[in-house]
C-alpha beads as a LAMMPS data file, in Angstrom:
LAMMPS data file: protein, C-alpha beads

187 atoms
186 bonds

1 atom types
1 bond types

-500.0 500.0 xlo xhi
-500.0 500.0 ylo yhi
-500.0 500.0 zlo zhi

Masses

1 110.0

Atoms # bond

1 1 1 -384.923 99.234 -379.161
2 1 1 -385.412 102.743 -380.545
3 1 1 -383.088 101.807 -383.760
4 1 1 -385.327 98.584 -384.043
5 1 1 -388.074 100.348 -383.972
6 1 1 -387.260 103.054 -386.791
7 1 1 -385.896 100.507 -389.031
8 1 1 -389.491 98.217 -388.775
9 1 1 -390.511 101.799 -389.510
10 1 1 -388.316 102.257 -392.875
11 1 1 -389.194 98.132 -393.556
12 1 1 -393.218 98.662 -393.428
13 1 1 -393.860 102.298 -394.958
14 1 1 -395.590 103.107 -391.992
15 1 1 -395.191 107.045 -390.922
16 1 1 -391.331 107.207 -389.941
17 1 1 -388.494 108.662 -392.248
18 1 1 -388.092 106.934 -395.414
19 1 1 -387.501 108.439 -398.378
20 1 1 -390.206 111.557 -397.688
21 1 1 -389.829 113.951 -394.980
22 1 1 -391.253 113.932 -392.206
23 1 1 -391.876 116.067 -389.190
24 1 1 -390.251 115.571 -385.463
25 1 1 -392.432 115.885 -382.093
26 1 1 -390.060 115.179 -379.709
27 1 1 -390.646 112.982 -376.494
28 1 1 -388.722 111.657 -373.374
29 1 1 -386.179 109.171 -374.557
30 1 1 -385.639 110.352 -377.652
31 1 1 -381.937 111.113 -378.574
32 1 1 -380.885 113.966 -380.481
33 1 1 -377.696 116.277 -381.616
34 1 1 -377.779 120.168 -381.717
35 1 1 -375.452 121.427 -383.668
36 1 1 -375.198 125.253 -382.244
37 1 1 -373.803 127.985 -385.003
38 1 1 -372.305 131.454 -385.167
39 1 1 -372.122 133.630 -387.713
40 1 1 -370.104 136.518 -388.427
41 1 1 -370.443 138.347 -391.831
42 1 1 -370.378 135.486 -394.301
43 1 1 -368.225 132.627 -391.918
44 1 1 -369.780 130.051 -390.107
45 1 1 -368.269 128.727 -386.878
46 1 1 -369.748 125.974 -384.846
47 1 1 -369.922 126.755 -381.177
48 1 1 -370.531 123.696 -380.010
49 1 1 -372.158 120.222 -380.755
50 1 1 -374.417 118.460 -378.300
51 1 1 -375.546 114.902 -378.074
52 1 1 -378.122 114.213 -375.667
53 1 1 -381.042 112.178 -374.506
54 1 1 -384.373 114.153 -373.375
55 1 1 -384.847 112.862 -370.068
56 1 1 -388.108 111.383 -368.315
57 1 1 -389.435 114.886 -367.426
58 1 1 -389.434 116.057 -370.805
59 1 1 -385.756 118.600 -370.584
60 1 1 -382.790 118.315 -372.334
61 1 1 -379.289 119.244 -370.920
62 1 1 -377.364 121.731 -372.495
63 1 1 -373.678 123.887 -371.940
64 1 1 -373.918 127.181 -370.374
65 1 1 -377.589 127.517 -370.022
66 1 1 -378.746 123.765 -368.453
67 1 1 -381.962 122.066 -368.820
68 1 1 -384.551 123.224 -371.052
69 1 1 -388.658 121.672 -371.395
70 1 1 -388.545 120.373 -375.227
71 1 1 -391.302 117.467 -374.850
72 1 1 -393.879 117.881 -376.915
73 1 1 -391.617 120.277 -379.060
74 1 1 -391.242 119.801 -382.560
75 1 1 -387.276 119.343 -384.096
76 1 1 -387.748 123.189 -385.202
77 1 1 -388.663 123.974 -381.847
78 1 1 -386.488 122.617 -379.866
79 1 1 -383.943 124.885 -382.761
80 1 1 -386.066 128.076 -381.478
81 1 1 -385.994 127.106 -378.025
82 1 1 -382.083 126.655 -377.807
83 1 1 -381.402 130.334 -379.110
84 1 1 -384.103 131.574 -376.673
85 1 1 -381.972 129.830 -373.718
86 1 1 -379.148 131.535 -375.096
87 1 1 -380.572 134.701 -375.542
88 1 1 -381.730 134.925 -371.764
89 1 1 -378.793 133.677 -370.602
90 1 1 -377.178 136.310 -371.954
91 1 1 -374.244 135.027 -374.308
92 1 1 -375.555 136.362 -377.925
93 1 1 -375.960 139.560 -377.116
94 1 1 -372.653 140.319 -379.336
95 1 1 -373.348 143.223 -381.262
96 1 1 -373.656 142.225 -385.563
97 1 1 -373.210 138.145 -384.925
98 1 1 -376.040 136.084 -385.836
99 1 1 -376.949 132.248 -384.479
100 1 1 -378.789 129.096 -385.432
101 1 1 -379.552 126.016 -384.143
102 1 1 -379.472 122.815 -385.785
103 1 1 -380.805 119.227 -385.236
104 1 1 -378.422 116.726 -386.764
105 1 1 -379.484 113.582 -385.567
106 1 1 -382.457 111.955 -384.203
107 1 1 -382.316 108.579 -382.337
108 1 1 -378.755 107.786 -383.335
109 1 1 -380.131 108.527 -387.406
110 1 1 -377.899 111.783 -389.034
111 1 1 -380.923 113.982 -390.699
112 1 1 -380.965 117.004 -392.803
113 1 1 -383.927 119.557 -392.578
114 1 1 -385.546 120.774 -395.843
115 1 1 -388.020 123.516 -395.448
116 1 1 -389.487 126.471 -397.828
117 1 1 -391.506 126.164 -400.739
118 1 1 -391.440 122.247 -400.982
119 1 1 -394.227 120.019 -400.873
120 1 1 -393.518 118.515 -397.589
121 1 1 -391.240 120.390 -395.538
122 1 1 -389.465 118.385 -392.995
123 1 1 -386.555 116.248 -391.593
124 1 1 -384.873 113.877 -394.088
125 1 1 -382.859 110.451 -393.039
126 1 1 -379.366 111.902 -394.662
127 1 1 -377.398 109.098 -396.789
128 1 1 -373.508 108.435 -397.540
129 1 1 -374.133 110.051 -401.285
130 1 1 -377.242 112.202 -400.369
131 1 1 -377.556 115.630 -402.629
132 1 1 -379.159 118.292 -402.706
133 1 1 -381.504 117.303 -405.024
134 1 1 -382.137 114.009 -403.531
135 1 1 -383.192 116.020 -400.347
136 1 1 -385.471 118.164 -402.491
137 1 1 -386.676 114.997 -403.757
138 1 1 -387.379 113.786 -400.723
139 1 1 -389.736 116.470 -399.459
140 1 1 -391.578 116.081 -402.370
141 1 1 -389.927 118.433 -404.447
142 1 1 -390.388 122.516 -405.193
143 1 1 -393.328 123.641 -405.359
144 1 1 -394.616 126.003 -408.032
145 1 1 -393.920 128.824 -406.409
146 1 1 -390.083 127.863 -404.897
147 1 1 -386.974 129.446 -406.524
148 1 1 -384.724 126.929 -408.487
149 1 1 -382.212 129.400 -408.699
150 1 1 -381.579 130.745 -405.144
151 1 1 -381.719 127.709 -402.729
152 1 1 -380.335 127.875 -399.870
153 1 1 -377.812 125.042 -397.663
154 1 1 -376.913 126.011 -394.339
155 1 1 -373.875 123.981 -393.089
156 1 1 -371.012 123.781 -390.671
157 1 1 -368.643 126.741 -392.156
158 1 1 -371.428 126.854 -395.491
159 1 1 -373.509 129.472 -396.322
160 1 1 -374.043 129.261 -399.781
161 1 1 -376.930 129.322 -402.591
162 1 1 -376.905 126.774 -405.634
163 1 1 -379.257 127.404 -408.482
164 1 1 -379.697 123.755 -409.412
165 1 1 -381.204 124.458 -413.211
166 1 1 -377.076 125.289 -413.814
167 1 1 -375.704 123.190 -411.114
168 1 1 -373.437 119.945 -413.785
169 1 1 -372.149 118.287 -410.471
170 1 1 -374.433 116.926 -407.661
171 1 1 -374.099 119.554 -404.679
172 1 1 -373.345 117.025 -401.848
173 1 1 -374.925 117.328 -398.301
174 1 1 -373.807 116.602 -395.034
175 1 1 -375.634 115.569 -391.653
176 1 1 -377.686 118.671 -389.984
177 1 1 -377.683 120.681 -393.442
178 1 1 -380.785 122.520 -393.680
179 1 1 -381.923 123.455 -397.317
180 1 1 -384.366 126.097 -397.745
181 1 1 -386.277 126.884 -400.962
182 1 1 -387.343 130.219 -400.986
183 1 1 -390.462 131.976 -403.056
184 1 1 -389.467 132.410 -406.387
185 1 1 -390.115 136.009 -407.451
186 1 1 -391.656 136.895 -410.670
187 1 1 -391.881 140.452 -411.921

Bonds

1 1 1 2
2 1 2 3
3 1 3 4
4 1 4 5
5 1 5 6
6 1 6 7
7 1 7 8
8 1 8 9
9 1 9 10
10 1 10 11
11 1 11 12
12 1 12 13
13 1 13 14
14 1 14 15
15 1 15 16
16 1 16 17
17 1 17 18
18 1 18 19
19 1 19 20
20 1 20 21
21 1 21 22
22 1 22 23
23 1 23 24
24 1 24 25
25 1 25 26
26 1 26 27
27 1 27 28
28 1 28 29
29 1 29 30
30 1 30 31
31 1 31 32
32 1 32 33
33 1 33 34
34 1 34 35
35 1 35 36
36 1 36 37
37 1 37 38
38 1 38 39
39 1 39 40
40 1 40 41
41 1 41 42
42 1 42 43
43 1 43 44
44 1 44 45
45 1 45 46
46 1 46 47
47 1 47 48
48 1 48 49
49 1 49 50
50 1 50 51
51 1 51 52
52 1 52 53
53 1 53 54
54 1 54 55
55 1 55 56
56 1 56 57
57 1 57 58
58 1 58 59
59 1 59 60
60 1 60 61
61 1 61 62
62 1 62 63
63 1 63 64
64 1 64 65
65 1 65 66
66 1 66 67
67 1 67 68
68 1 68 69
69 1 69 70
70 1 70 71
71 1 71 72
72 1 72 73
73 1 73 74
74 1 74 75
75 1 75 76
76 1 76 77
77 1 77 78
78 1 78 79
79 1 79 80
80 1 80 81
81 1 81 82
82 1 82 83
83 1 83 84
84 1 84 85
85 1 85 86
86 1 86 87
87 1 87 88
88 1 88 89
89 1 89 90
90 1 90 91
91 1 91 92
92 1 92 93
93 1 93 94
94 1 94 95
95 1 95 96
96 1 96 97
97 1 97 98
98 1 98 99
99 1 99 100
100 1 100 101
101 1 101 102
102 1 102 103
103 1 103 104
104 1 104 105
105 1 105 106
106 1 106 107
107 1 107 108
108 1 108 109
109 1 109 110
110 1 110 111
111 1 111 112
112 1 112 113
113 1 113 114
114 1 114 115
115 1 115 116
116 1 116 117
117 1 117 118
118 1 118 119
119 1 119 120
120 1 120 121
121 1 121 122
122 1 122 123
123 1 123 124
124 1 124 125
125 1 125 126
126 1 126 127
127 1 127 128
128 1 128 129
129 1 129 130
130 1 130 131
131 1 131 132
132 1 132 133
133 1 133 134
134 1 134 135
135 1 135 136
136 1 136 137
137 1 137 138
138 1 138 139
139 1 139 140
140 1 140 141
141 1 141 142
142 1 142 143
143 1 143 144
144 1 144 145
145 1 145 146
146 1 146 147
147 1 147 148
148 1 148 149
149 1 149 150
150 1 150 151
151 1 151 152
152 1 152 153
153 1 153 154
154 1 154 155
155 1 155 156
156 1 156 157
157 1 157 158
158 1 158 159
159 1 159 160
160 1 160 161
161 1 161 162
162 1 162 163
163 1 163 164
164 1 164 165
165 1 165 166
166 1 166 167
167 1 167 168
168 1 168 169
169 1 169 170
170 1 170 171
171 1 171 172
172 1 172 173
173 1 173 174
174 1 174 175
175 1 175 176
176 1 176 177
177 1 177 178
178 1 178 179
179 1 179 180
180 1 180 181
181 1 181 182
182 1 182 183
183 1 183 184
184 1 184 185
185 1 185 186
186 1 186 187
């Protein structure tokens, strides 16, 4: 039902992913995957992965720290509200490690989250041959003030920066990257 329903979605053009991004509001029902990171110095290292269904009163089950409220929540949300369950319950307290949350699918659809200075921040559908400047294309592409040079993708064991005006081969992306543009400086 839920796959039917995104791809009349994708088939119409009616608000939905498609090739623009788009933001998430999640609901009960929906399905989603949190990807939960660690990082040490420069190395990633996935903690754990999570597929789950929000149930009917709006919470979503998850190790360690249980059932938290997401409905209503958007997809960066429910990233915030996984590292605040984590942070009360007491496991990332580990002095100089840093975490992040990612959502890398929604209703059974991988996604990759471009945000920054893009003309419309938000969750992409991610594709077999997607790049990173097919996702940037997606949201709309930079805006005047994003950096070219400096972007950033955020991946299982990646943390790197492309500058894409050099860049000869297309930077491929996985699903739950997150891209981020920053503000370009100018002296």
């Amino acid at each position: 039902m839920k796959l039917a329903l995104l791809a009349a979605l994708l088939c119409t053009g009616l608000p939905g992913f498609g090739s623009e991004s788009r933001s998430i509001n999640l609901k009960a029902g929906d399905e989603v995957r949190v990807q939960f990171l660690k990082r040490e110095k420069a190395q990633l290292e996935e903690l754990f992965h999570e597929r789950a269904t929000i149930d009917g009163s709006g919470r979503l089950q998850l190790p360690e720290v249980g059932r938290i409220k997401i409905d209503g929540r958007s997809g960066t949300d429910l990233l915030e509200a996984v590292i605040d369950a984590y942070r009360q319950q007491g496991s990332l307290l580990t002095f100089g490690l840093s975490y992040a949350a990612h959502l890398t699918e929604y209703n059974g659809q991988p996604i990759v989250l471009v945000e920054g200075r893009v003309e419309s921040p938000g969750y992409v559908l991610w594709k077999e041959d997607m790049s990173l400047q097919t996702a940037l294309e997606a949201a709309g592409g930079l805006r005047e003030d994003g950096s070219p040079r400096t972007i950033h993708r955020i991946s299982a064991g990646i943390d790197a920066t492309y500058n894409i005006l050099t860049s000869e081969e297309p930077i491929s992306l996985q699903p739950g990257d997150v891209v981020r543009v920053p503000f370009r400086y100018t002296p």
